[in-house]
Backbone as a chain_set.jsonl record, in Angstrom:
{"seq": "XXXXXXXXXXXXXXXXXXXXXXXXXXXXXXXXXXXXXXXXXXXXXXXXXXXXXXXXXXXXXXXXXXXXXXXXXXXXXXXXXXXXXXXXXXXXXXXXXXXXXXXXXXXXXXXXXXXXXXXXXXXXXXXXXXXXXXXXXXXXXX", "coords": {"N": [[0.826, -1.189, 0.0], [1.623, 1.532, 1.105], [4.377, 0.825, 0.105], [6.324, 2.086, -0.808], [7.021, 4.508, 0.143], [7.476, 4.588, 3.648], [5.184, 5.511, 6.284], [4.734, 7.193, 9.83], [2.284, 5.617, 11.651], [0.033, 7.473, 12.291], [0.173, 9.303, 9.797], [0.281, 7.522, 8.099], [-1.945, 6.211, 8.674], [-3.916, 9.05, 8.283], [-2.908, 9.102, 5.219], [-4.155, 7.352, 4.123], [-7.012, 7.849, 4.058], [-9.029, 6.828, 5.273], [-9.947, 6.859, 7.457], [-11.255, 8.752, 8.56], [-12.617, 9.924, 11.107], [-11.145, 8.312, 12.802], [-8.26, 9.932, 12.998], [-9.328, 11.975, 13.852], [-10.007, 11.541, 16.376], [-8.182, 10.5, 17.929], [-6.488, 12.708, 17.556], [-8.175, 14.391, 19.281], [-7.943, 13.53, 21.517], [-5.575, 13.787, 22.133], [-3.774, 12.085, 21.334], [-1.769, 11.872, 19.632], [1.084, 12.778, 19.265], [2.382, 10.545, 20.673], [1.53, 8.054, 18.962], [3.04, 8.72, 17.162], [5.373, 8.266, 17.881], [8.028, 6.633, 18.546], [7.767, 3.828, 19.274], [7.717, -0.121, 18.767], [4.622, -0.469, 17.047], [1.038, -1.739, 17.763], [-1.517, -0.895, 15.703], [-5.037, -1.093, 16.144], [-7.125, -0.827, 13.881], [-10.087, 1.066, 13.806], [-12.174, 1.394, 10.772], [-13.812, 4.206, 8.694], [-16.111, 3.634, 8.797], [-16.411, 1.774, 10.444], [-16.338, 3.248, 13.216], [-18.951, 4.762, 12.123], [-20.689, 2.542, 12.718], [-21.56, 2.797, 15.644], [-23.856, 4.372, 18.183], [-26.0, 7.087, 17.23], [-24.247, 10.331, 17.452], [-22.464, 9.645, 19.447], [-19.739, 9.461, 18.672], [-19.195, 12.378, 18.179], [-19.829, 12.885, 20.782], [-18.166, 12.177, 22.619], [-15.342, 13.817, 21.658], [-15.493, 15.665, 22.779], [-13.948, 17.974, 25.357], [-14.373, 17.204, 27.979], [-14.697, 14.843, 27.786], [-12.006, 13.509, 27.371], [-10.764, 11.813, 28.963], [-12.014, 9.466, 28.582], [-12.216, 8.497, 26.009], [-9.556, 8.24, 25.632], [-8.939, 6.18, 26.84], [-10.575, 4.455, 25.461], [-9.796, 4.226, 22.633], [-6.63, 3.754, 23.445], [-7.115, 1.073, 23.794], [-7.091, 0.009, 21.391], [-4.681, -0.651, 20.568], [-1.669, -1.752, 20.203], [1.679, -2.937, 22.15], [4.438, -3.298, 20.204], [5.164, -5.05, 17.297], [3.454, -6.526, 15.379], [1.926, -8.761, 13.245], [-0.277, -10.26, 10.789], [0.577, -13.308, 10.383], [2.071, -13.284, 12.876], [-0.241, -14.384, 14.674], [-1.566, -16.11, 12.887], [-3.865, -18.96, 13.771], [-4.062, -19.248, 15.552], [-5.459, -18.23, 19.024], [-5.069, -15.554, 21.472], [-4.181, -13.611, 24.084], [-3.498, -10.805, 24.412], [-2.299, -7.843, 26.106], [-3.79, -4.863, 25.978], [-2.541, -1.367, 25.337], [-3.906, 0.013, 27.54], [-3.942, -1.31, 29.065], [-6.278, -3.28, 29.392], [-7.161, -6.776, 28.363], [-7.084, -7.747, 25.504], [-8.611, -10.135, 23.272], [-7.895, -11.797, 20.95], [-8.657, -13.874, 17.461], [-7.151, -16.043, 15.911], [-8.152, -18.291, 14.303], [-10.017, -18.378, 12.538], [-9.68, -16.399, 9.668], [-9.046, -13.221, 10.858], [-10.107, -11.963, 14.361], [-10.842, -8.918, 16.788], [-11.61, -9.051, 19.985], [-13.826, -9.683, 18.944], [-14.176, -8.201, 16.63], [-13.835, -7.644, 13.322], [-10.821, -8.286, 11.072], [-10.284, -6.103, 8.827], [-8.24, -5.176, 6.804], [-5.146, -6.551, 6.581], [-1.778, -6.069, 8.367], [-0.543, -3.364, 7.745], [1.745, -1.757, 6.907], [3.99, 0.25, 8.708], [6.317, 2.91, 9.569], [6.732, 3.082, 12.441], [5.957, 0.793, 13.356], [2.502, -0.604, 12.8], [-0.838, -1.73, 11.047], [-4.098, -2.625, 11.355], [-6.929, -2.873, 10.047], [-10.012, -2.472, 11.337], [-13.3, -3.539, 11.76], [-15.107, -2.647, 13.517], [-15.878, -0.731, 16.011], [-13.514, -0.839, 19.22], [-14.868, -1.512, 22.372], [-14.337, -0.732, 26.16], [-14.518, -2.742, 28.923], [-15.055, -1.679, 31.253]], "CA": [[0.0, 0.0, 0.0], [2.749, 2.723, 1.075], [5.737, 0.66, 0.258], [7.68, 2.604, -1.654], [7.68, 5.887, 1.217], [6.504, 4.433, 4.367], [4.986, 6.973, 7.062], [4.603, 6.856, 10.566], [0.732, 5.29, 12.139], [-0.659, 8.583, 12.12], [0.714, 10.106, 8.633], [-0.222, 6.545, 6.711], [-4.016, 6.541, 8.72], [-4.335, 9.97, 7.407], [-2.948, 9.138, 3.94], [-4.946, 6.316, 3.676], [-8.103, 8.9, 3.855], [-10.602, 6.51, 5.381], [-9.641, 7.047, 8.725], [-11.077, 10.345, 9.011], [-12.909, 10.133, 12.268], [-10.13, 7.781, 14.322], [-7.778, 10.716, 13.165], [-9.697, 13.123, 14.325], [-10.271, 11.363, 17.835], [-6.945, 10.233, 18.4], [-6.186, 13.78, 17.986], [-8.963, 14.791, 20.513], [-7.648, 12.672, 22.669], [-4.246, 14.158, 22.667], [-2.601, 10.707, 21.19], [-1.172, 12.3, 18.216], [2.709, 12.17, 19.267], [2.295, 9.321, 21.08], [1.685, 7.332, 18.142], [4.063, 9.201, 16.209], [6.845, 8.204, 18.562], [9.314, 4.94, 17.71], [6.698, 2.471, 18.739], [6.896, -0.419, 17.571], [3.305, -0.415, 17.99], [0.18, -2.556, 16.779], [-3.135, -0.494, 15.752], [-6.345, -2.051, 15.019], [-7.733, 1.299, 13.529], [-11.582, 1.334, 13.203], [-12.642, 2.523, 9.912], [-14.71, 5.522, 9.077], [-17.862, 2.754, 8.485], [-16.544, 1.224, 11.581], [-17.296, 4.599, 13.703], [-20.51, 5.009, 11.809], [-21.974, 1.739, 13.304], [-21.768, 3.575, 16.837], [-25.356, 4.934, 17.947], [-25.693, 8.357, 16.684], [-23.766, 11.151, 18.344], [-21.419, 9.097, 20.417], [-18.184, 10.101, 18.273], [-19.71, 13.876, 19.074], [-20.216, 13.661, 22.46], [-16.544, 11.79, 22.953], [-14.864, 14.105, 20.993], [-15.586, 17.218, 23.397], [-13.031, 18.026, 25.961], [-14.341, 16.982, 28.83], [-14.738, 13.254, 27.659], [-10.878, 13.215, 26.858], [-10.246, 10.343, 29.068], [-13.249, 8.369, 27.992], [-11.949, 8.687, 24.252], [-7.988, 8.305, 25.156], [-9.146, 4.973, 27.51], [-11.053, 3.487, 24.076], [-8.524, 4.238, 21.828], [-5.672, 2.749, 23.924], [-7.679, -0.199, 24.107], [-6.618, -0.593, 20.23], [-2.957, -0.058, 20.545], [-0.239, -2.61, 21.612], [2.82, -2.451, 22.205], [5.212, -4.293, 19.911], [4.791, -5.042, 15.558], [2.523, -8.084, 15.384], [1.89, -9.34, 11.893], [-1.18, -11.416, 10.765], [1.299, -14.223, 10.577], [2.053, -14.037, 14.046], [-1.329, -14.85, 15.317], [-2.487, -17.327, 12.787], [-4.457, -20.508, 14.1], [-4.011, -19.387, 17.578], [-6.329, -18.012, 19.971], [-4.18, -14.891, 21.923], [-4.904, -12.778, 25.3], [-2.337, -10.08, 24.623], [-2.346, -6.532, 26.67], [-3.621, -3.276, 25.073], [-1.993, 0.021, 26.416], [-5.156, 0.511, 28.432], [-4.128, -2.246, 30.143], [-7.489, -4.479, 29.301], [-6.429, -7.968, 27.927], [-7.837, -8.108, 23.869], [-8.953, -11.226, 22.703], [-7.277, -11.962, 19.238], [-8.514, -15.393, 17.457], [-6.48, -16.21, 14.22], [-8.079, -19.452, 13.68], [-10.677, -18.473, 11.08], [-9.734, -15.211, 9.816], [-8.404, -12.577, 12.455], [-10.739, -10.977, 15.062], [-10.227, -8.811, 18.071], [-13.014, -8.803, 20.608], [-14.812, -9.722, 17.521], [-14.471, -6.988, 15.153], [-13.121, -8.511, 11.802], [-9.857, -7.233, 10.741], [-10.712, -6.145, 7.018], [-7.291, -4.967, 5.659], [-4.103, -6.602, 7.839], [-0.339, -5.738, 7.958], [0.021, -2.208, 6.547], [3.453, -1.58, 7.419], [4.485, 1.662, 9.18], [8.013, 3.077, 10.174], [6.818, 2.699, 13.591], [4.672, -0.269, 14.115], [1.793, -1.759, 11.825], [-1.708, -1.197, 11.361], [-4.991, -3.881, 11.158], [-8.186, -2.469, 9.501], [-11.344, -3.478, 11.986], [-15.088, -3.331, 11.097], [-15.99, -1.997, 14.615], [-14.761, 0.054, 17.213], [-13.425, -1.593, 20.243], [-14.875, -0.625, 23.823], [-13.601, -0.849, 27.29], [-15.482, -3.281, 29.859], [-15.53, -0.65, 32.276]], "C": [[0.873, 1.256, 0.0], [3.823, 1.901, 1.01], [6.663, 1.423, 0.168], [8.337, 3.926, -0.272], [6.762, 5.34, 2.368], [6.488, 5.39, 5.489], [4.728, 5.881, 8.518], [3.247, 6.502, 10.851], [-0.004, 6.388, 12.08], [-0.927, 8.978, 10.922], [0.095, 9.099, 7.607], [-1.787, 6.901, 7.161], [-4.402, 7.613, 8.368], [-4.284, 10.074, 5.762], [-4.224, 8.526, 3.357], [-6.751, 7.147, 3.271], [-9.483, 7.637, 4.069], [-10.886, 5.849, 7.261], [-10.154, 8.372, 9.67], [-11.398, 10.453, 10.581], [-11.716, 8.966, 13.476], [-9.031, 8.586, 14.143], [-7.931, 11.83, 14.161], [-9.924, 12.85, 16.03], [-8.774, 11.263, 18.389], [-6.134, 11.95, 18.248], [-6.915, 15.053, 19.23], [-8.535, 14.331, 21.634], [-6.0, 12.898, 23.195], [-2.733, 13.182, 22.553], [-1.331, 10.778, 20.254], [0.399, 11.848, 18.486], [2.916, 10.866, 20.276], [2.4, 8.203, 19.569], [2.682, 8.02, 16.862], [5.437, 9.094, 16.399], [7.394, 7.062, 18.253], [8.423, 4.146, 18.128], [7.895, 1.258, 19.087], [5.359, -0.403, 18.288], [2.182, -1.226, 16.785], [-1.124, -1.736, 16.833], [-4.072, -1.294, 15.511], [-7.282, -0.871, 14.976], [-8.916, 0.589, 13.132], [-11.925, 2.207, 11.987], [-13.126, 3.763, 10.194], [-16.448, 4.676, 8.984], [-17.838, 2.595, 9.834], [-17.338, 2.114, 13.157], [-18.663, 5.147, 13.653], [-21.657, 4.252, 12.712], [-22.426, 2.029, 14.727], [-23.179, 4.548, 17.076], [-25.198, 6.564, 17.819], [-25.449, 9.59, 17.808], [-22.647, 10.725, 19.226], [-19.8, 9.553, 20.09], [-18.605, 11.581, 18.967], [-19.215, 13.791, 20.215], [-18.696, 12.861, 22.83], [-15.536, 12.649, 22.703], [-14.368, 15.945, 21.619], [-14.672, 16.838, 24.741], [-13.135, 17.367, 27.299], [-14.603, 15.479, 29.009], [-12.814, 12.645, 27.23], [-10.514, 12.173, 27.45], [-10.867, 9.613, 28.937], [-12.357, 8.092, 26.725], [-10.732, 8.453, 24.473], [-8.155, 6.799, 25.698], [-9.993, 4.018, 26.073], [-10.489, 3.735, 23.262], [-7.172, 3.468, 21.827], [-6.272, 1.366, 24.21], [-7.275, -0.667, 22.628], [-5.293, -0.748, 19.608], [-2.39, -1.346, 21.39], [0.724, -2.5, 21.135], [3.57, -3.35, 21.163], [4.348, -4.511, 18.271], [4.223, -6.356, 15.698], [1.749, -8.184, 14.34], [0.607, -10.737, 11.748], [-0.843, -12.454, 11.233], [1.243, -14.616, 12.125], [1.041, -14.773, 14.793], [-2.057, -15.789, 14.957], [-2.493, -18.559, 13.155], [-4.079, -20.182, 15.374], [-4.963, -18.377, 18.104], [-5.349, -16.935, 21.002], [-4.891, -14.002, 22.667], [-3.684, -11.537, 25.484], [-2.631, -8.38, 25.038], [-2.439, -5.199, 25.859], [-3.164, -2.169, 26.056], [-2.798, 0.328, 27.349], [-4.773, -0.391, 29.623], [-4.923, -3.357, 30.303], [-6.803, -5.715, 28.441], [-7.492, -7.823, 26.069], [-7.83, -9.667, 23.821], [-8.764, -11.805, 21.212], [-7.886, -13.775, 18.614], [-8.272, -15.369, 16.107], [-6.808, -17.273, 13.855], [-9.492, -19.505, 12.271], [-10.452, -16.888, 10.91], [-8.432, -14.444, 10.989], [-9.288, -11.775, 13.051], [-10.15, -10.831, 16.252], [-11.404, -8.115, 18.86], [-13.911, -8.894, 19.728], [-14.763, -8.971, 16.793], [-13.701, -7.995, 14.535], [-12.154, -7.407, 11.771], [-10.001, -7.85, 9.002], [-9.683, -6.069, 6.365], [-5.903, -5.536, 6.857], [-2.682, -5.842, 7.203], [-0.202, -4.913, 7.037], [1.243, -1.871, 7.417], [3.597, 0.241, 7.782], [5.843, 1.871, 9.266], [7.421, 2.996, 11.522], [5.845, 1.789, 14.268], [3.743, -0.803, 12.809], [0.325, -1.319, 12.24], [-2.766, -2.241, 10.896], [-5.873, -2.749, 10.82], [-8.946, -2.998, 10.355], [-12.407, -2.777, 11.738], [-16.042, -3.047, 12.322], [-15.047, -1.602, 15.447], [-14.756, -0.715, 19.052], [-14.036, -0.956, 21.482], [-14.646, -1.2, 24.992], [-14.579, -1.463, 28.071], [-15.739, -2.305, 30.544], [-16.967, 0.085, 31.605]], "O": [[0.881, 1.987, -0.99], [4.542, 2.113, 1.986], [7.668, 1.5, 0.875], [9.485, 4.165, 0.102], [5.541, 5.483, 2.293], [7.493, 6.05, 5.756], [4.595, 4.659, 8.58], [2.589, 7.247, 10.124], [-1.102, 6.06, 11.632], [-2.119, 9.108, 10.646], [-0.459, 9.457, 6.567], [-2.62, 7.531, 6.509], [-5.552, 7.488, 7.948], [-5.069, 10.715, 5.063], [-5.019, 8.938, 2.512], [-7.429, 6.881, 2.278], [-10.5, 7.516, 3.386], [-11.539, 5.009, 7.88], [-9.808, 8.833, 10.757], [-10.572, 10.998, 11.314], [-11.67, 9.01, 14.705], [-8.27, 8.332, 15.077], [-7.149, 12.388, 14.931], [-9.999, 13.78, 16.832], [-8.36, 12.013, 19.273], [-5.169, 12.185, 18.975], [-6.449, 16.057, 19.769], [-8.833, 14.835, 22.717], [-5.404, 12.435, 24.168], [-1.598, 13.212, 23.028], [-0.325, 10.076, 20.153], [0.881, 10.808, 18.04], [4.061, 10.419, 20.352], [3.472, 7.66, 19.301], [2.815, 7.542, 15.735], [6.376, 9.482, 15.705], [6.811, 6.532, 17.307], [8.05, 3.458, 17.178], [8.933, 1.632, 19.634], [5.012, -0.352, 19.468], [2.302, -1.331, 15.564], [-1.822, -1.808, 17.845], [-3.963, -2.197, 14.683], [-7.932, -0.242, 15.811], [-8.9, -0.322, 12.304], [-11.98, 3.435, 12.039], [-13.071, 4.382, 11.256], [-17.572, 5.164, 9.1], [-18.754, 3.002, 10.549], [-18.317, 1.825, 13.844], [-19.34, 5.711, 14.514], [-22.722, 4.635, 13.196], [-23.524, 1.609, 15.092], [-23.513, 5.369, 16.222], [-24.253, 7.152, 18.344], [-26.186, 9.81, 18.77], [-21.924, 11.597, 19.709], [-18.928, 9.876, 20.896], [-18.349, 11.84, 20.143], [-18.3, 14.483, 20.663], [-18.187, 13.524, 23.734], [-14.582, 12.463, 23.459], [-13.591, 16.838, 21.281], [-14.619, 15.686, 25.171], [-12.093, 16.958, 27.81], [-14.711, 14.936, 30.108], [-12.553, 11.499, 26.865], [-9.899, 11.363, 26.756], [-10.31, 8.551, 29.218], [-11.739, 7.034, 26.844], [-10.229, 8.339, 23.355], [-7.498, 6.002, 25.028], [-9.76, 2.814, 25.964], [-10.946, 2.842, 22.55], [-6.65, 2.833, 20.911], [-5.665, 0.623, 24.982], [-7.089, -1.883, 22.581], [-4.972, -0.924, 18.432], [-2.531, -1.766, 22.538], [0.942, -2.096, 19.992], [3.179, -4.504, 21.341], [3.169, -4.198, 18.101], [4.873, -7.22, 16.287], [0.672, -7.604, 14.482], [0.586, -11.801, 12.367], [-1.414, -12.916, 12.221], [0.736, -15.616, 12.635], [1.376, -15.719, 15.506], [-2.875, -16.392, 15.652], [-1.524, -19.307, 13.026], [-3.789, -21.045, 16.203], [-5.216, -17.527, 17.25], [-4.567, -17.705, 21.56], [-5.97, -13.549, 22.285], [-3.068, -11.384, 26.539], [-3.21, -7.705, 24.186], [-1.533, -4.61, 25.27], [-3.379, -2.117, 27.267], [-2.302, 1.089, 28.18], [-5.145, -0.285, 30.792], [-4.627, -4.288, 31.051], [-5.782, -5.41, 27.824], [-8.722, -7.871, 26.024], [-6.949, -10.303, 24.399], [-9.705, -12.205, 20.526], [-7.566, -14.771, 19.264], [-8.976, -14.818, 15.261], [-6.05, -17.733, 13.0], [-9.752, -20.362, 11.427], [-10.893, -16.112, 11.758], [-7.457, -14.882, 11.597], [-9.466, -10.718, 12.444], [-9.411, -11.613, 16.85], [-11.986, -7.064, 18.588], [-14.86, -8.109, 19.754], [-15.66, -9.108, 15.962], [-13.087, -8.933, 15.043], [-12.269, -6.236, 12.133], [-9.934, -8.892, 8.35], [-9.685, -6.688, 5.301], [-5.749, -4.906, 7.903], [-2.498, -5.289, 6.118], [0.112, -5.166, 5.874], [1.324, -1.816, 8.644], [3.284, 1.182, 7.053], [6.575, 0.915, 9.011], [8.401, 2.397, 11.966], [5.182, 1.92, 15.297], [4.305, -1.383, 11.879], [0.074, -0.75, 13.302], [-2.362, -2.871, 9.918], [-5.586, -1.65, 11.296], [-8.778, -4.217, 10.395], [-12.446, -1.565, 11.527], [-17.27, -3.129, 12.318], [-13.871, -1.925, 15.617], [-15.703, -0.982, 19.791], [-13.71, 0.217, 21.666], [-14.754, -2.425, 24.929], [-15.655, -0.865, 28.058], [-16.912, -1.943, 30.455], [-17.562, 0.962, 32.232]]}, "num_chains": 1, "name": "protein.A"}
């Protein structure tokens, strides 16, 4: 996809242009150089469909200042630490730690889901980490 010039997690999910609203949160949320920093790091970026399926207004009302740790606590719930490649996960079943701290639920044995969302596009390569496509936005037990 970006081989030829690859960008950092931020710079490709903005190239990519179908990221608009997990740009725009992850910059509400104050994550921006965070994920722009050496990493390595694993996203599982929610589309802009994926956002949509959320009941109406919820990006809104997250998006305003005084929800900033609501919105930085479900965000880091899609972030881990470390480059992790379709490959690594297929045919296994995996309980591996998102920055939030909550355990994700990865199962590579049909497919790849995490907490059930489908990952639609895998392994886009970053300079600092790697990025999964998912078909819903993850949220925090709490």
């Amino acid at each position: 996809m970006f081989m030829a010039d690859l960008h950092d997690i931020v710079d490709t999910a903005v190239a990519a242009g179908s990221f608009k609203t997990l740009v725009a949160a992850v910059t509400a949320a104050g994550l921006v150089d965070t994920l722009k920093g050496a990493g390595p790091f694993t996203v599982f970026a929610p589309s802009d469909d994926a956002f949509a399926k959320l009941p109406a207004g919820t990006v809104d009302d997250l998006v305003k200042p005084e929800n900033k740790a609501k919105l930085a606590a479900i965000l880091t719930l899609h972030v881990m630490s470390g480059k992790v490649m379709a490959a690594d996960v297929a045919g296994q079943k995996l309980s591996p730690e998102s920055v939030n701290g909550e355990a994700l639920h990865v199962d590579g044995t049909n497919g790849v889901t995490v907490n059930g969302a489908h990952v639609t596009t895998a392994d886009i390569a970053c300079t600092n980490g790697v990025i999964h496509v998912i078909d819903e936005v993850l949220l925090p037990k709490a």
